[in-house]
N, C-alpha and C positions, 0 to 999 in steps of 0.2 A: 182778613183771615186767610190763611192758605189751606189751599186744596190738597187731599190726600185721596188715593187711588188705593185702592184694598183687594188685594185681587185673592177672593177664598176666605169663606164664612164660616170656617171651623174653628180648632182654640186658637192657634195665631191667629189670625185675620181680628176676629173677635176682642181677644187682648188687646190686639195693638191699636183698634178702634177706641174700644172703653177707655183705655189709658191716654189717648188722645183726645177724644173728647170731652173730659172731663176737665181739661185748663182751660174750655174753652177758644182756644185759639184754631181749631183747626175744623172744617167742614169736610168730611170724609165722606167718599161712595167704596160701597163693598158692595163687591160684584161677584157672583158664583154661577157655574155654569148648571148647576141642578137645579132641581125643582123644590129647594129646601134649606135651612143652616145645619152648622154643625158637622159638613165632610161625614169620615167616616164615624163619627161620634154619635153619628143622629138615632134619637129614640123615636120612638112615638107606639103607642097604644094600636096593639090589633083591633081592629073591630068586631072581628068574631070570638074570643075569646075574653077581652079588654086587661090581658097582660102586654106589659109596656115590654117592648120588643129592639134590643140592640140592634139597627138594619142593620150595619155592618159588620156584626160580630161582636164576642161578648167585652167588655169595657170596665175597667173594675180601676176606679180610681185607687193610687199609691203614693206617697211619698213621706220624706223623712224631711222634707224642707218644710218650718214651721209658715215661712211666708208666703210661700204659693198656697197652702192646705186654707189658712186665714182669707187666704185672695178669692178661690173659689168656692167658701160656705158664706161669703158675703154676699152671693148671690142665690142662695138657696140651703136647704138641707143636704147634709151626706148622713145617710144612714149607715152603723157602721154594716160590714160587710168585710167576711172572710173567705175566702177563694180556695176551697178543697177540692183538687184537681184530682180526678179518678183515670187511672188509663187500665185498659182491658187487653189482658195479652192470654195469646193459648189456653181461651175459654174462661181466666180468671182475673178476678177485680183488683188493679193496688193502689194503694196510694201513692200517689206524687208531688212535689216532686220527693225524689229517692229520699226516703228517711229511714227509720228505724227498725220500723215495720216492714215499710218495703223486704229489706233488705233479708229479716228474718222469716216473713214470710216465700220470698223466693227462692230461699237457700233451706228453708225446713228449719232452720234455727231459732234459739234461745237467747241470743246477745244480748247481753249488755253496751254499752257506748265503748267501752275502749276495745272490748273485745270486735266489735264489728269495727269498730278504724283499724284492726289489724290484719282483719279478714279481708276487707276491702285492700289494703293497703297490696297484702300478698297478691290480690287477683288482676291490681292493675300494671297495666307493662313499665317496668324501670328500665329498658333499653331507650324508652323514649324521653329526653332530655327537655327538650324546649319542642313541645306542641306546634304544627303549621296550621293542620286540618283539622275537620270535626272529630272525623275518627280517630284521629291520633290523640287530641284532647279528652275524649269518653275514654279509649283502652288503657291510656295513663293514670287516669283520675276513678274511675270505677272498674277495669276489667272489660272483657270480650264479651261474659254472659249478658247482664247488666246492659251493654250497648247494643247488642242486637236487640234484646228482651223491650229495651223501650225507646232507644233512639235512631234504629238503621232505620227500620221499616217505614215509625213517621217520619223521618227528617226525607226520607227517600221521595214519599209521597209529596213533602211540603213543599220542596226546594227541588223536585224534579232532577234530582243529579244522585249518583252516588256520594254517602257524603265525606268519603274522601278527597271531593272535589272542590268541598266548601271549608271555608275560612274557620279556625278553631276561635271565632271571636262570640260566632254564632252559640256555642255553647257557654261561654268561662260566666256568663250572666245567669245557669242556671244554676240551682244551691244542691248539694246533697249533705242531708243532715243526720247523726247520728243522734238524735232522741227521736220521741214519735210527736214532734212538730211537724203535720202538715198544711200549714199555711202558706199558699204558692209563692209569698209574698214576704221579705224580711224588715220591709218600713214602719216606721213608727203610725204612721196616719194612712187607714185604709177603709174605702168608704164608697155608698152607689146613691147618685143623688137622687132623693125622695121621689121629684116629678120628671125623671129623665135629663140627659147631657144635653138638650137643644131649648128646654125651660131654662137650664143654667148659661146657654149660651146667646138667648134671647131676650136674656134680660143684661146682657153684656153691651147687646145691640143696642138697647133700648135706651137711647138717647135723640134728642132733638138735633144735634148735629150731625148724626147720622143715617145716610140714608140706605137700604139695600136693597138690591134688583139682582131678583133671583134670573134664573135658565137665560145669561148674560155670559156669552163665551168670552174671555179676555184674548183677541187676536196676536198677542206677541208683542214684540217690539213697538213694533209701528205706533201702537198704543197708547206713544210715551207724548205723541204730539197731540193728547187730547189738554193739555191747559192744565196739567197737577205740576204742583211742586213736587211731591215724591210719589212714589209707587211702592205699596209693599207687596212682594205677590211670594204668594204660597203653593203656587202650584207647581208641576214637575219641570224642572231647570229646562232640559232639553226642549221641551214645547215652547219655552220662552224665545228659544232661540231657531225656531221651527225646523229641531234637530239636523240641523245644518252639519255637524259632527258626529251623527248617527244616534239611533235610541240607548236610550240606559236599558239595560236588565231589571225586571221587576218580576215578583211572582203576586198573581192575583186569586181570590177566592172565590167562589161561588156556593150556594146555598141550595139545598132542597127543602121543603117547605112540609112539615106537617103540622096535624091538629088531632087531637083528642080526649076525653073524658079524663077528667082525672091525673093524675100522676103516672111522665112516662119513664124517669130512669130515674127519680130520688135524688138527683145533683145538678148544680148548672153547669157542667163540663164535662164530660168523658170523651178521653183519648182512646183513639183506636189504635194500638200500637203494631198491629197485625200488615203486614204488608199486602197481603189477599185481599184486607176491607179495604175497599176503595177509596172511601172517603177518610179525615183527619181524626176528627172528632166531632162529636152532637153535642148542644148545648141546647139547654132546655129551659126558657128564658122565665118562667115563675120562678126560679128559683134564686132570681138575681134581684128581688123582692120581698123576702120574708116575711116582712109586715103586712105584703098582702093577702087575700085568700082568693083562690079561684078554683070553681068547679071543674074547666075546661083547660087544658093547654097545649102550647105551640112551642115545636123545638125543629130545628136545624140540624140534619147533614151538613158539614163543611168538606166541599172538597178545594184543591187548590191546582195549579195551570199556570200555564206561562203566559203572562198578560199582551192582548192582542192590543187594535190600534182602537177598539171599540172599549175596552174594559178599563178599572177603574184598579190601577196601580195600587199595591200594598206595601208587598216587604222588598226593598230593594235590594238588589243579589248582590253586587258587589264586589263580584267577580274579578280577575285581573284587567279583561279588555272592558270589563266596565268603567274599573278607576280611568283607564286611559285615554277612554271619553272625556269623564268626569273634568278629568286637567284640563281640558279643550275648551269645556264651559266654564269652569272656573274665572280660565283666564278672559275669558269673554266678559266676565261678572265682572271684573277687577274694572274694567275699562268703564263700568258704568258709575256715572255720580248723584244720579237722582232713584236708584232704585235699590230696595234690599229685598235681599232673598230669604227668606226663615223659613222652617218647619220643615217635616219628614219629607216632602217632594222637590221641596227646592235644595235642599243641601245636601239630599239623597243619604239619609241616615236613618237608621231605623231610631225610633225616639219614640216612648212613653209620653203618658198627656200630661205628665208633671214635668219632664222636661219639657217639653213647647211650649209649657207656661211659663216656666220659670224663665228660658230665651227667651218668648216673649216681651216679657216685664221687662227685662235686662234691655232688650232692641231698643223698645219706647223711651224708656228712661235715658237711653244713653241720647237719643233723638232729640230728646226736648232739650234736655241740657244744652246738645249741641246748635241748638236752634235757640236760643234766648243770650 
């Protein structure tokens, strides 16, 4: 049997073990340097309140691909679940993202759908032909009010930069819709699994051919002379390469922690769109559970920072001197033949958990083939 090296026990790692193990042919170790599975996905249950708690932020599975949706209820329930994003600007509540309401509620009006695409249409700038930046993307597509009202202030806070300084790619993924659909979310399958993301990744794990050892740092390169046939690692390119070409840009989160009786803001998400409030948005984690009931609950301050050498990388910036790292590892990666790089850190791409699946699946499969 040949030996595989798994380096990160979140949805790659996980995938690529399951779908390995399962022909039998391969003995795998998956190794992670926390105290835990599942990366940033990981659930688990407060103990003081016993609402099951997103550590990393809130997670709200999506996709329109019928065969990843199939892939991940084969390991558990998805209960469905709709994602109605509130963000709070100068003292009042709206829906997001931009819809129908929004729109007529901010502007005092009555529209109808064609009448507010016209409305909108006039407010946003036609000198701007082909978008570069965030800002130029928002005042082309919705208008100046509109973007300051709900994207300067956060984008400002999340992304630490003005955001004319960021990439207009960061925005073209988010929807503004002229009915009063707010659903944050345009996929066909949308869903929060019954006992949490590390139940559904744990039973991923949960095979006889493999093994896992957690709070196990994978040293780099060096690594490769431990006796695997391949290595799959998921962690951030650059430490692979013990940033020998300098660090990538990443922006990281952090959380403030509270508890209380009862019900604290009625939603699992509200945006603070205010540049004064410090923090992003509070998510209020009973409610990323409907089916259950709790007397007590626990929600989150998120704020967000520039990730130091201690924290635990999110969204990567991607910046221009970032790309030009990026080429430096790349071609580093080219030069390797026994190792693949997958998921959000190693290819430094911002990616949904339906995409890492669905990469995923695609990695393994194309692996076995090429190996038989």
């Amino acid at each position: 049997m040949k030996k595989i090296l798994i380096v990160g026990a979140g949805f790659s790692g996980a995938v690529i073990a399951n779908t390995l193990a399962k022909t039998g042919e391969y003995f795998i170790d998956v190794i992670d340097e926390r105290n835990h599975i599942g990366g940033n996905c990981h659930t688990e249950r407060d103990p003081k309140t016993d609402v099951m708690v997103h550590q990393y932020g809130p997670h709200i599975f999506h996709t329109s691909n019928e065969k990843v949706w199939n892939y991940v209820n084969s390991f558990g329930t998805f209960r469905p679940f709709v994602n109605r994003v509130k963000s709070i600007y100068m003292g009042q509540v709206y829906s997001m993202p931009i819809n129908l309401h929004t729109i007529n509620q901010f502007f005092g009006k009555t529209f109808g759908p064609e009448e507010a695409k016209n409305w909108i249409k006039s407010k946003g700038d036609s000198s701007i032909d082909d978008p570069k930046t965030f800002e130029d993307q928002a005042k082309k597509f919705v208008g100046e009010e509109l973007y300051k009202a709900f994207f300067y202030g956060y984008t400002k806070k999340q992304w630490g930069t003005e955001p004319r300084n960021l990439p207009a790619s960061i925005l073209k993924r988010l929807p503004v819709r002229f009915n009063y659909d707010d659903n944050y979310y345009n996929d066909i399958y949308q869903g929060i699994p019954e006992d949490g993301y590390s139940a559904i990744i744990q039973k991923m794990l949960d095979h006889p051919n493999i093994k896992i050892q957690l709070e196990k740092r994978f040293l780099g390169g060096s690594d490769q002379s431990s006796g695997y046939d391949h290595i799959f690692y998921t962690g951030p390119i650059d430490a692979y390469f013990s940033f020998r070409h300098g660090r990538l840009g990443y922006r990281t989160v952090y959380f403030k922690e509270h508890r209380t009786e009862g019900d604290f803001q009625g939603n699992p998400v509200i945006n603070y769109a205010d540049e004064k409030v410090p923090y992003t948005r509070v998510h209020e984690h009973k409610h990323f559970t409907p089916w259950e009931s709790h007397s007590k609950t626990i929600y989150f301050e998120e704020y967000s920072k520039e990730t130091d050498e201690d924290d635990i990388p999110y969204y990567p910036k991607r910046l221009d001197e970032d790309m030009k790292i990026l080429k430096e590892y790349e071609l580093e990666v080219s030069r390797l033949s026994n190792v693949t790089f997958l998921g959000r850190l190693a290819t430094y791409r911002y990616l949904d958990m339906h995409h890492i699946i669905e990469e995923a699946l695609d990695c393994a499969e194309k692996f076995i083939n090429k190996q038989s």
